[in-house]
PDB file of N, CA, C and O in Angstrom, chain B, residues numbered from 101:
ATOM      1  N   UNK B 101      76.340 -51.708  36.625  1.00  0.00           N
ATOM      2  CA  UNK B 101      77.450 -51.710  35.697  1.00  0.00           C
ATOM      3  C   UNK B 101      78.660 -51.101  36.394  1.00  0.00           C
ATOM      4  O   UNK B 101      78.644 -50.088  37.093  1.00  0.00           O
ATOM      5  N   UNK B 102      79.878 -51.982  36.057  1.00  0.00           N
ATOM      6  CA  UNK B 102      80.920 -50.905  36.731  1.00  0.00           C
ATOM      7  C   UNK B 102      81.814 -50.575  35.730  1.00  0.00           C
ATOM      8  O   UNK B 102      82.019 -51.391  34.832  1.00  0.00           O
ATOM      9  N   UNK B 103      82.527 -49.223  35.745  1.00  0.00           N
ATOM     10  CA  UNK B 103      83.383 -49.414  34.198  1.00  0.00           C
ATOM     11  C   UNK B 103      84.721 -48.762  35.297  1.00  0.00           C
ATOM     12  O   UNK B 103      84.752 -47.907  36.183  1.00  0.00           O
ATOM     13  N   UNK B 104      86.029 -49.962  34.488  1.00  0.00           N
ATOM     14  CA  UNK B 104      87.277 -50.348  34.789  1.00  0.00           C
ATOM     15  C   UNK B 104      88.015 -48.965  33.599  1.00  0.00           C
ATOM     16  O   UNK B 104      87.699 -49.096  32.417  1.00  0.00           O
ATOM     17  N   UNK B 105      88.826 -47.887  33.922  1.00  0.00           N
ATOM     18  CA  UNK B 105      89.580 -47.111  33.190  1.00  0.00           C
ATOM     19  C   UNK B 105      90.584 -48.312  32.840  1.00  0.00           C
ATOM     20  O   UNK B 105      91.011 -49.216  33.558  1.00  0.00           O
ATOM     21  N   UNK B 106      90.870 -47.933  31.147  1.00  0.00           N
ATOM     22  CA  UNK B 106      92.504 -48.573  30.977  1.00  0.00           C
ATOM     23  C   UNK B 106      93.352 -47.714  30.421  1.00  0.00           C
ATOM     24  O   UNK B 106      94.083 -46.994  31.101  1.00  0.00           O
ATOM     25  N   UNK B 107      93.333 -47.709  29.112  1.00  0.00           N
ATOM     26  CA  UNK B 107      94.092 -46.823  28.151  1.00  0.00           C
ATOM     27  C   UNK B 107      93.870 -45.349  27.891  1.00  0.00           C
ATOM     28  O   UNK B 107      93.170 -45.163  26.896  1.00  0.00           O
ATOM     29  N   UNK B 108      94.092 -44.739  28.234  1.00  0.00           N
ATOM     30  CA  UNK B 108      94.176 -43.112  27.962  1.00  0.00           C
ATOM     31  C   UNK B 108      94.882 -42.224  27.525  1.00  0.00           C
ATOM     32  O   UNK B 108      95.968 -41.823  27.943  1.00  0.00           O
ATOM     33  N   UNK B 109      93.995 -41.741  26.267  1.00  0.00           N
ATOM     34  CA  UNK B 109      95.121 -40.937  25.144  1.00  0.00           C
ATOM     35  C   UNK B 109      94.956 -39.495  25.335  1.00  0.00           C
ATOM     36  O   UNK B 109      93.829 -39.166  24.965  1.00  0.00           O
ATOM     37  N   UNK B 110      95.790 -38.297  25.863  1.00  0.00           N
ATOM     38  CA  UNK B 110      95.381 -36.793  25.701  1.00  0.00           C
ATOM     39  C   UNK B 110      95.628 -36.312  24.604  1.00  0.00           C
ATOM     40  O   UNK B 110      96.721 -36.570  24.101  1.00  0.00           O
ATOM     41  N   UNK B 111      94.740 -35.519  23.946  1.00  0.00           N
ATOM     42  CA  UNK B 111      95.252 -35.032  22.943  1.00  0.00           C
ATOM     43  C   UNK B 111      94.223 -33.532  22.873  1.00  0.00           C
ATOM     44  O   UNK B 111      93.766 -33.132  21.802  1.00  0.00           O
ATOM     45  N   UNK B 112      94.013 -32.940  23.986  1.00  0.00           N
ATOM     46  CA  UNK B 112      93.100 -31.566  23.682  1.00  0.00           C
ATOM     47  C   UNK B 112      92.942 -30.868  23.006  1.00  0.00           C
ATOM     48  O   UNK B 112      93.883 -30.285  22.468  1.00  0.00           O
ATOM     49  N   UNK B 113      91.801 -30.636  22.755  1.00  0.00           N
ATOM     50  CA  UNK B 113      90.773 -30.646  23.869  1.00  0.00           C
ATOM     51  C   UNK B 113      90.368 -31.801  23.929  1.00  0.00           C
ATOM     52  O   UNK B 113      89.166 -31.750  24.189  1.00  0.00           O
ATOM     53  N   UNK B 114      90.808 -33.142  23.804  1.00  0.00           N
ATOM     54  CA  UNK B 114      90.008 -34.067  23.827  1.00  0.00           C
ATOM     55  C   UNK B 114      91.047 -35.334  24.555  1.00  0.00           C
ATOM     56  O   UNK B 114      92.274 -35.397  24.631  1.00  0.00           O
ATOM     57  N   UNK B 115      89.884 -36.349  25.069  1.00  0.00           N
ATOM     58  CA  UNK B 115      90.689 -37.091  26.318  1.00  0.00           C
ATOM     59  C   UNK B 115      90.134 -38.268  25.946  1.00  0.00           C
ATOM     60  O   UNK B 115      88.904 -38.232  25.947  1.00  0.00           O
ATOM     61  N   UNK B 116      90.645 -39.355  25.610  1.00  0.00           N
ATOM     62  CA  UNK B 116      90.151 -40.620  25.000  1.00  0.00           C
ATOM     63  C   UNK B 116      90.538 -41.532  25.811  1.00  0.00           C
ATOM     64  O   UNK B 116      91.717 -41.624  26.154  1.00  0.00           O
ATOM     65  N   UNK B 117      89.063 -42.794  26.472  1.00  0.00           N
ATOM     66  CA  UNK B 117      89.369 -43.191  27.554  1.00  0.00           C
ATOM     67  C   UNK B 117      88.535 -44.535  27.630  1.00  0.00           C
ATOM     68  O   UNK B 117      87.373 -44.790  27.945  1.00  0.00           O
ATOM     69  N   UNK B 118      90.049 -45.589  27.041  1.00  0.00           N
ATOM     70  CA  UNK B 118      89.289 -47.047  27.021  1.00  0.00           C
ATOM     71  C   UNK B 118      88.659 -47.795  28.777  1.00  0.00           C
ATOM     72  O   UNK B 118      89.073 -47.847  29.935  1.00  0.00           O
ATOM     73  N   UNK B 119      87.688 -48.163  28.138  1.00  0.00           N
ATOM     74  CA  UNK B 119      86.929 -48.794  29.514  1.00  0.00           C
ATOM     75  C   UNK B 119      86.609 -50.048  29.611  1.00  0.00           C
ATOM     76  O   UNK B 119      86.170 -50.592  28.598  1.00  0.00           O
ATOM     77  N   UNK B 120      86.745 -50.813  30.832  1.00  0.00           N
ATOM     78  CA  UNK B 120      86.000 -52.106  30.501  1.00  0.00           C
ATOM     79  C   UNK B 120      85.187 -52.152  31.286  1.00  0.00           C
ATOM     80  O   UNK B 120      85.424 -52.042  32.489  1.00  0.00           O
ATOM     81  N   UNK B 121      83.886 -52.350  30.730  1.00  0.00           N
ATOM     82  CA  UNK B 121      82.634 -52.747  31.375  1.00  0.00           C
ATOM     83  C   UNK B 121      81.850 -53.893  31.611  1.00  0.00           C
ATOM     84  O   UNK B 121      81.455 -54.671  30.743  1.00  0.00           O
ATOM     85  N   UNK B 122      81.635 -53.966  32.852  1.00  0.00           N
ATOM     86  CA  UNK B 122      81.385 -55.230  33.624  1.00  0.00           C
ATOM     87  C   UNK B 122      79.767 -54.736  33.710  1.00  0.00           C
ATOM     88  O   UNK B 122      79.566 -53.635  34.222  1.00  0.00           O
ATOM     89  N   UNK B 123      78.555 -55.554  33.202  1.00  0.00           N
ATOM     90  CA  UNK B 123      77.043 -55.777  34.073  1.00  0.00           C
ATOM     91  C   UNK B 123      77.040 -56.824  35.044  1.00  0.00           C
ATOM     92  O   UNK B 123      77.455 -57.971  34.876  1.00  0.00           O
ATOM     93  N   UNK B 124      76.604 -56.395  35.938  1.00  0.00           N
ATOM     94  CA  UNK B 124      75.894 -57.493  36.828  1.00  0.00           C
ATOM     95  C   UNK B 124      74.576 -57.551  37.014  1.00  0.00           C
ATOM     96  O   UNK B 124      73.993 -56.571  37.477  1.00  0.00           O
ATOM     97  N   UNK B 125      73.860 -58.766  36.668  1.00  0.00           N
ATOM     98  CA  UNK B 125      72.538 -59.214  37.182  1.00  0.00           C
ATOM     99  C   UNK B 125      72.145 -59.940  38.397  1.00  0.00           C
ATOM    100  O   UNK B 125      72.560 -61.091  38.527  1.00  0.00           O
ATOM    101  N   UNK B 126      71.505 -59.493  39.178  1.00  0.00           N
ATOM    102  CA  UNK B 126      71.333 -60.115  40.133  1.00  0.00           C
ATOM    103  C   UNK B 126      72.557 -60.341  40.900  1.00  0.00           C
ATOM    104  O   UNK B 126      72.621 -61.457  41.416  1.00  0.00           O
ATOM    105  N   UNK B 127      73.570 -59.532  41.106  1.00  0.00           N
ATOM    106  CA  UNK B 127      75.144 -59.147  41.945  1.00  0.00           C
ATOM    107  C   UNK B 127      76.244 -60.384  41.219  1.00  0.00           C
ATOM    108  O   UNK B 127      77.450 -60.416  41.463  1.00  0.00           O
ATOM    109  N   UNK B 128      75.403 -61.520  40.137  1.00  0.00           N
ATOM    110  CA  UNK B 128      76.154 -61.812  39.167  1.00  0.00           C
ATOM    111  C   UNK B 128      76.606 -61.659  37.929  1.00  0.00           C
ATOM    112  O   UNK B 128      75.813 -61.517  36.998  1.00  0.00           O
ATOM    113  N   UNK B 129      78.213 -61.670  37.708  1.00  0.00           N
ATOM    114  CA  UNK B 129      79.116 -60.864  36.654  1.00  0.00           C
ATOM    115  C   UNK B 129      78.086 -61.390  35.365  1.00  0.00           C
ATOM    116  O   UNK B 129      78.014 -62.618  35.415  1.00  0.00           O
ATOM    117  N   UNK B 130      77.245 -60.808  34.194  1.00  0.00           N
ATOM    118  CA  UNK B 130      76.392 -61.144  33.127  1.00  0.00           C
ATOM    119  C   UNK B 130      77.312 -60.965  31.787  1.00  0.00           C
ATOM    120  O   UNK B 130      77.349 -61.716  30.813  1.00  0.00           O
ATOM    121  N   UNK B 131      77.973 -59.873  31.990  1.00  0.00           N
ATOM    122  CA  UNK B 131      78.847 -59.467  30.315  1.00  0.00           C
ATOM    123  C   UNK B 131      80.049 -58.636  31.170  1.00  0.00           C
ATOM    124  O   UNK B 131      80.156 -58.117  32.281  1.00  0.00           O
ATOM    125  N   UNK B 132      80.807 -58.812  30.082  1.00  0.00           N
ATOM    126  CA  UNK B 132      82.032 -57.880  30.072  1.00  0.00           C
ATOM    127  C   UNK B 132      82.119 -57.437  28.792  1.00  0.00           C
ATOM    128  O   UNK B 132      81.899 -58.201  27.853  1.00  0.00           O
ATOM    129  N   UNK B 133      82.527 -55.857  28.579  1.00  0.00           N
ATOM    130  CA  UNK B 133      83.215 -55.810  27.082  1.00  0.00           C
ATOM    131  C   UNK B 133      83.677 -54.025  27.207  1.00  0.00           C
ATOM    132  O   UNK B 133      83.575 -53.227  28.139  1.00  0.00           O
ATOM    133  N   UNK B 134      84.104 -53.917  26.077  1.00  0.00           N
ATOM    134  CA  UNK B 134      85.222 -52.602  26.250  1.00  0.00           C
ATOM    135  C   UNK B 134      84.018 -51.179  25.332  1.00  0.00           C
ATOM    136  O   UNK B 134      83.250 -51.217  24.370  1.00  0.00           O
ATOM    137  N   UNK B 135      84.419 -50.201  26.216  1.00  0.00           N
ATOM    138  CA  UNK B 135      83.556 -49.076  24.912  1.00  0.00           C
ATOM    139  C   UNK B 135      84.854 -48.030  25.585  1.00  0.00           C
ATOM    140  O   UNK B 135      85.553 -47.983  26.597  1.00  0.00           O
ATOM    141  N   UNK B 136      84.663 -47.311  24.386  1.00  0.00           N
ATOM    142  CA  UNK B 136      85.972 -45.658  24.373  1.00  0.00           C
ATOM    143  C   UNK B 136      85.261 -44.699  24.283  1.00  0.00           C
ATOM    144  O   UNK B 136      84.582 -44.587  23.263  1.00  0.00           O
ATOM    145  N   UNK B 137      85.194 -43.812  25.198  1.00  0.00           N
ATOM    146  CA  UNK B 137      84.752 -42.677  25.382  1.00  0.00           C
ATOM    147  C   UNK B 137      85.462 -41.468  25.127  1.00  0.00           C
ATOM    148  O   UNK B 137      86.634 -41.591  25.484  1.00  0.00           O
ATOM    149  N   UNK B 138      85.165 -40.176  24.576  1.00  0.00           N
ATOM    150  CA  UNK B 138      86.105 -38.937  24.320  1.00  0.00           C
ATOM    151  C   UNK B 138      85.087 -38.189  25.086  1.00  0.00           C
ATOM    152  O   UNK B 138      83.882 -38.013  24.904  1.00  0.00           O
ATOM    153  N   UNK B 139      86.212 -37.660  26.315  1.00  0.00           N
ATOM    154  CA  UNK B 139      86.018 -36.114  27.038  1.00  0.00           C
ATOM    155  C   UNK B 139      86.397 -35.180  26.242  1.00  0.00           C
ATOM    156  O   UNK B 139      87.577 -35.015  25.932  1.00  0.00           O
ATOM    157  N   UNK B 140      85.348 -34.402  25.786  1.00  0.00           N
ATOM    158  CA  UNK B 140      86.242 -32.934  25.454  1.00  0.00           C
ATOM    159  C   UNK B 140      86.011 -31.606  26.623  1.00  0.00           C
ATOM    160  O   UNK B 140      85.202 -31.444  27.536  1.00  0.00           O
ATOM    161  N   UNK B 141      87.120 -30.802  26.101  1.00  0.00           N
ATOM    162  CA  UNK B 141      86.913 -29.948  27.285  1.00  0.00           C
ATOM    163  C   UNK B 141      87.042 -28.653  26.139  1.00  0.00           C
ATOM    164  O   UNK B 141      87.221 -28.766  24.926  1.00  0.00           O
ATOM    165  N   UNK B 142      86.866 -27.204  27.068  1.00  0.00           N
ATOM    166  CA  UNK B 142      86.679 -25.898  26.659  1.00  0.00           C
ATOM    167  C   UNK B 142      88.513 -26.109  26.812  1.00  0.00           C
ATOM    168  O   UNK B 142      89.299 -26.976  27.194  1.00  0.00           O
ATOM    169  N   UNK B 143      88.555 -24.585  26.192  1.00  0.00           N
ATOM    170  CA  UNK B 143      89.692 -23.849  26.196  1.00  0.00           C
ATOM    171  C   UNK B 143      90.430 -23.541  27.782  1.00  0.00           C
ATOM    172  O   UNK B 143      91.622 -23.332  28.005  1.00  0.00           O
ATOM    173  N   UNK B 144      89.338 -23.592  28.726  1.00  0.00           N
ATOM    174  CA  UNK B 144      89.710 -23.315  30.020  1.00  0.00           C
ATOM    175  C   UNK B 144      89.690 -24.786  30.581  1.00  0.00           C
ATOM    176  O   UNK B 144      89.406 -24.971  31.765  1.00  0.00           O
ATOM    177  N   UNK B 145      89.947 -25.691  29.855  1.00  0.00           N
ATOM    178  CA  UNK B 145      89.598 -27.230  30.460  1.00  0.00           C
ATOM    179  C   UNK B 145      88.762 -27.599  31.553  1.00  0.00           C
ATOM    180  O   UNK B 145      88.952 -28.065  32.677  1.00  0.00           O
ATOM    181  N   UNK B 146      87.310 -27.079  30.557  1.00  0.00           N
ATOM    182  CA  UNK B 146      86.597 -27.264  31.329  1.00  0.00           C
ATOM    183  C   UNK B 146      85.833 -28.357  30.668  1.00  0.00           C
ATOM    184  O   UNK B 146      85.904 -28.245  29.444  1.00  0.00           O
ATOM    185  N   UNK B 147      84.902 -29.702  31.185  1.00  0.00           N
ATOM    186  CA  UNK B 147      84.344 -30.452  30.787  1.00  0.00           C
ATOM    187  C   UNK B 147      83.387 -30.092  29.963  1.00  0.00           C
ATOM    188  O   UNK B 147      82.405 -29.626  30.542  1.00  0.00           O
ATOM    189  N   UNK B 148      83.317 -30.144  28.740  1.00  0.00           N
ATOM    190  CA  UNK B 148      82.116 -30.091  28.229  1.00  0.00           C
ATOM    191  C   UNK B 148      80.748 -31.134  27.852  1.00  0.00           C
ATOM    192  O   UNK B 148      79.549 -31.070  28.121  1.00  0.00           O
ATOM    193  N   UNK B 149      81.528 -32.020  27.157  1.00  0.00           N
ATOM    194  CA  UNK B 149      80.717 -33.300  26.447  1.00  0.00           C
ATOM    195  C   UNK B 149      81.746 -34.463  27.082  1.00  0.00           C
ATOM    196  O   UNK B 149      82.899 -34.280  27.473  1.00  0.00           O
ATOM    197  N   UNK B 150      80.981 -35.714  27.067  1.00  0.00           N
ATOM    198  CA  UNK B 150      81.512 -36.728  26.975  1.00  0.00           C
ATOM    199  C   UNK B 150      80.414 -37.583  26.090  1.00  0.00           C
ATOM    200  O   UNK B 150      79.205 -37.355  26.131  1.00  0.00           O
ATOM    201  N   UNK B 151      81.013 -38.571  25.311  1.00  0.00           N
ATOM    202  CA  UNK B 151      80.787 -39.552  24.428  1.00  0.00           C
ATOM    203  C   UNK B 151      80.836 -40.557  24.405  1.00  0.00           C
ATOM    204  O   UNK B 151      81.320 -40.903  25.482  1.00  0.00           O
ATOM    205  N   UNK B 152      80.486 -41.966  23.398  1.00  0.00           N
ATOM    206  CA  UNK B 152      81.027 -42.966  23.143  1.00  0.00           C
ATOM    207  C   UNK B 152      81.311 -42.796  22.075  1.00  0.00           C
ATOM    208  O   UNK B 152      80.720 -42.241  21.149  1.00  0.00           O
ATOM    209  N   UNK B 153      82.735 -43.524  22.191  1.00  0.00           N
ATOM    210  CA  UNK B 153      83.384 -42.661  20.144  1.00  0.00           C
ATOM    211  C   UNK B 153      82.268 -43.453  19.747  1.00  0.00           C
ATOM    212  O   UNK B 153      81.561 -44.239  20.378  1.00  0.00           O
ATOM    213  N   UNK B 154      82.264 -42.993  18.311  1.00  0.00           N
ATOM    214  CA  UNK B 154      81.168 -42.985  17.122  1.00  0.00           C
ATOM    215  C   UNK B 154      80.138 -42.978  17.209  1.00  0.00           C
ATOM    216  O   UNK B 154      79.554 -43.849  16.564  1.00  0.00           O
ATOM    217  N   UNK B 155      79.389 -42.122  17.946  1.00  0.00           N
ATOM    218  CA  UNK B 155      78.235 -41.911  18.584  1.00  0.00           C
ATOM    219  C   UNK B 155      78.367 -40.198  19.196  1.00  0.00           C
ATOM    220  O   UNK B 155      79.323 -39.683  19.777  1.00  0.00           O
ATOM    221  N   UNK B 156      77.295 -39.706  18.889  1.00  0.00           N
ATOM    222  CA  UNK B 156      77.369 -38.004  19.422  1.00  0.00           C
ATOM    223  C   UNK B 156      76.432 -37.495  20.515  1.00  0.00           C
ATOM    224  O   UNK B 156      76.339 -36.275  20.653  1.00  0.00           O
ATOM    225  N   UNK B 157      75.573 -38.487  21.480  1.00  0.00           N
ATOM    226  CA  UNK B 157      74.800 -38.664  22.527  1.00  0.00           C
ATOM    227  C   UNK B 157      75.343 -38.084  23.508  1.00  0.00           C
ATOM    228  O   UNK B 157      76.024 -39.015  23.937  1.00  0.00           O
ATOM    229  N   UNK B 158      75.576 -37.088  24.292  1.00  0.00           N
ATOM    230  CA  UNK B 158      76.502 -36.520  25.372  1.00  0.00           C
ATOM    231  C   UNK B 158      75.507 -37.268  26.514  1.00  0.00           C
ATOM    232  O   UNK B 158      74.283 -37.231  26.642  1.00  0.00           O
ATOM    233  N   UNK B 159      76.885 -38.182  27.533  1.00  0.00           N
ATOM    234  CA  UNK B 159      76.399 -38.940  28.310  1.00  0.00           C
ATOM    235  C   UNK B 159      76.004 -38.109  29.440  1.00  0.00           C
ATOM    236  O   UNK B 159      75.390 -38.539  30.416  1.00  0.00           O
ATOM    237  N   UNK B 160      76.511 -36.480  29.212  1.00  0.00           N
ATOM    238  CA  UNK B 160      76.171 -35.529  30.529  1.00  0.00           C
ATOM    239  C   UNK B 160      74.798 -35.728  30.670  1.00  0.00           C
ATOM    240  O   UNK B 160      74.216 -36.030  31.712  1.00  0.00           O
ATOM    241  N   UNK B 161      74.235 -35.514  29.396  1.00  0.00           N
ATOM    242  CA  UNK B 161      72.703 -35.072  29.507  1.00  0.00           C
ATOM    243  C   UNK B 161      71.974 -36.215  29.147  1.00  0.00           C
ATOM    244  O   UNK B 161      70.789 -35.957  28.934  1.00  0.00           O
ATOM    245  N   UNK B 162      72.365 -37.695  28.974  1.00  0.00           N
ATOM    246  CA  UNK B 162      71.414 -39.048  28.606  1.00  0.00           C
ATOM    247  C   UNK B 162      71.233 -39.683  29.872  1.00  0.00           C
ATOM    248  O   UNK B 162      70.118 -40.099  30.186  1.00  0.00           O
ATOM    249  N   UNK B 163      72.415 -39.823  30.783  1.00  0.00           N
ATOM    250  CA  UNK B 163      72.256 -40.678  32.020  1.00  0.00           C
ATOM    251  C   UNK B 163      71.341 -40.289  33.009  1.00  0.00           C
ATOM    252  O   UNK B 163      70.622 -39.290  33.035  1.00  0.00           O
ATOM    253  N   UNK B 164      71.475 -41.351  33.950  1.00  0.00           N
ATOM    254  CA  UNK B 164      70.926 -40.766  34.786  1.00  0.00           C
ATOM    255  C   UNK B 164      71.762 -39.842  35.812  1.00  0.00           C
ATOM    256  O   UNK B 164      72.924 -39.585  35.496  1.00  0.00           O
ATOM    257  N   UNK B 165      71.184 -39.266  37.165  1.00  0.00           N
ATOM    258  CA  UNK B 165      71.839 -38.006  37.336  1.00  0.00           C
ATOM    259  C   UNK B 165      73.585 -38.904  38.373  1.00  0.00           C
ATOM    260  O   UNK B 165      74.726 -38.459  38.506  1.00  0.00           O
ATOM    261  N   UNK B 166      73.174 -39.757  38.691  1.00  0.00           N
ATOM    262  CA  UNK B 166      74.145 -40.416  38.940  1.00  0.00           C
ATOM    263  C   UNK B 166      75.510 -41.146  38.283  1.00  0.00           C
ATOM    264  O   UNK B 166      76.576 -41.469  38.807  1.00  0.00           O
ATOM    265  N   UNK B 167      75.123 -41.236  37.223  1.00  0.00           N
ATOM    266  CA  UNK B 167      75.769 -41.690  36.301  1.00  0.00           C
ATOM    267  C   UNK B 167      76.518 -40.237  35.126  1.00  0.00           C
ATOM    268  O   UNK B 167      77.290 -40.581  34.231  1.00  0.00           O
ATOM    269  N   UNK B 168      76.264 -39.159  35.254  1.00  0.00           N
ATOM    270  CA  UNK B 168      76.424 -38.102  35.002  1.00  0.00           C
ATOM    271  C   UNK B 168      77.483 -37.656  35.768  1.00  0.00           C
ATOM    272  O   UNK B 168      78.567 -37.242  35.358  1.00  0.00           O
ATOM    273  N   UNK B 169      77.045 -37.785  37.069  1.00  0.00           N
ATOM    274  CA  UNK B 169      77.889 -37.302  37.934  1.00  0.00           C
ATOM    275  C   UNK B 169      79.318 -38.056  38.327  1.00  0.00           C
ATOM    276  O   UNK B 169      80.352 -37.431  38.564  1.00  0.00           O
ATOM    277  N   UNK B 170      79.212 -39.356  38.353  1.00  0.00           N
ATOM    278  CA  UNK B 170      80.226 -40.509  37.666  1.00  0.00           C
ATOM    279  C   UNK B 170      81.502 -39.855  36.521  1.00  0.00           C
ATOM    280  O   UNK B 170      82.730 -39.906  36.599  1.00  0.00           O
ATOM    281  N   UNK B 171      80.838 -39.414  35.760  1.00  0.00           N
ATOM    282  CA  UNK B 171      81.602 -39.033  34.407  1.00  0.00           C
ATOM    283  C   UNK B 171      81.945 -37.960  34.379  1.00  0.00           C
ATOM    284  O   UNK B 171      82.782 -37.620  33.543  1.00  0.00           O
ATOM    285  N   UNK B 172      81.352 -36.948  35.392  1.00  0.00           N
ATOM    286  CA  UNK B 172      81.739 -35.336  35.348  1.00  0.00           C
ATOM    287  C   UNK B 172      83.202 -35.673  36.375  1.00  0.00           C
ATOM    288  O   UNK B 172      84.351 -35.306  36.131  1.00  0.00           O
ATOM    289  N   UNK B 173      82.852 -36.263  37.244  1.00  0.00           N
ATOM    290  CA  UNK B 173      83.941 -36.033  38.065  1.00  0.00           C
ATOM    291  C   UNK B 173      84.920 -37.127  37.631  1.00  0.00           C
ATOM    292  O   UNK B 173      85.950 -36.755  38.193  1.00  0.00           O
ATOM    293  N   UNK B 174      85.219 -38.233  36.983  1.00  0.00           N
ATOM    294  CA  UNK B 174      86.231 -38.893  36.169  1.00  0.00           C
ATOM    295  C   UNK B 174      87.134 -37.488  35.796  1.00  0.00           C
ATOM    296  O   UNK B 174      88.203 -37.028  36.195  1.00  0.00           O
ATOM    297  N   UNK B 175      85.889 -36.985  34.607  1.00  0.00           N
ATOM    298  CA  UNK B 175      86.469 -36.561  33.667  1.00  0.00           C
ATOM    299  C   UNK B 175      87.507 -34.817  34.110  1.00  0.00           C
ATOM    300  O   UNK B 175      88.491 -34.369  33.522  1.00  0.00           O
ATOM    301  N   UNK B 176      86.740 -34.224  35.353  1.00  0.00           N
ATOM    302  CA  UNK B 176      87.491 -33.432  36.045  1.00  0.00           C
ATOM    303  C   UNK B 176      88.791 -34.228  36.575  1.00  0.00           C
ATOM    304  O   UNK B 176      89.779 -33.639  36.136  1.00  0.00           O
ATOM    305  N   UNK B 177      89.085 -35.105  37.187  1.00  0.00           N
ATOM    306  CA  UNK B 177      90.495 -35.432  37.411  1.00  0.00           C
ATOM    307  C   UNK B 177      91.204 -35.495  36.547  1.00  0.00           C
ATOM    308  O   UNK B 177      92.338 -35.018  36.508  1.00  0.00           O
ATOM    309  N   UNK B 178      90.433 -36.332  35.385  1.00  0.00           N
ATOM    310  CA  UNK B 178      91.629 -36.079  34.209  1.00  0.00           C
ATOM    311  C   UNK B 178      92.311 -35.019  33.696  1.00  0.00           C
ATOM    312  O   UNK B 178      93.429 -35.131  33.194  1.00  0.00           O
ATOM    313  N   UNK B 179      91.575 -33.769  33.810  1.00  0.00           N
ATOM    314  CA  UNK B 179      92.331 -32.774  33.522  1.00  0.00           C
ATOM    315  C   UNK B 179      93.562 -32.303  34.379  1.00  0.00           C
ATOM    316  O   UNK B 179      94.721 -32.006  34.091  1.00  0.00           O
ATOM    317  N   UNK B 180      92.558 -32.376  36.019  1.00  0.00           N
ATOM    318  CA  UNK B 180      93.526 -32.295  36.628  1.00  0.00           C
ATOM    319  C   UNK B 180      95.014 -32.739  36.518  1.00  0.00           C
ATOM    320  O   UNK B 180      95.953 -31.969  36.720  1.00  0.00           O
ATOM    321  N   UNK B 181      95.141 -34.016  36.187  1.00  0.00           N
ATOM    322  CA  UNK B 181      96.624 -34.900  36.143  1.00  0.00           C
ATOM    323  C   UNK B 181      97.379 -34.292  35.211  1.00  0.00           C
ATOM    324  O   UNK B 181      98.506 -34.756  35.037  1.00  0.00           O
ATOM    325  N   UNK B 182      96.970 -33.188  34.443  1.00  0.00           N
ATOM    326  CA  UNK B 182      98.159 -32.461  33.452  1.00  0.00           C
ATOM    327  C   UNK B 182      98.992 -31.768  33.524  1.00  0.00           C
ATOM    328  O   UNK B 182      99.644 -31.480  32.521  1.00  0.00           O
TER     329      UNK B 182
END
């Protein structure tokens, strides 16, 4: 799966962050479609949770450790850029 950043709303502690996601099967393109995720962060903007809006599954702790790590460090730049 690869996910494409588009639209991104700050509004902290929380960082809302449209995506488009591409599967590939077999190194061919299978689906495309969009999901929005909210980073929230601590008071010290620090990452805490990430999500898929309407859903409360923190992708820190569901993925795998790669895919975790994907989203920790997204979601650290974003703060950064403020």
């Amino acid at each position: 799966m690869t996910y494409t950043s588009g639209g991104i709303t700050r509004n902290l502690p929380d960082i809302k962050v449209n995506f488009e996601v591409q599967m590939h099967v077999d190194e061919e393109l299978a689906d495309t479609y969009e999901e929005v995720y909210i980073f929230s962060y601590t008071k010290l903007n620090e990452l805490s949770t990430v999500h898929v809006e309407g859903e409360y599954d923190n992708v820190l702790k569901t993925l795998m450790p790669d895919g975790q790590r994907s989203f920790r460090d997204f979601g650290n730049s974003l703060v950064k850029k403020l």
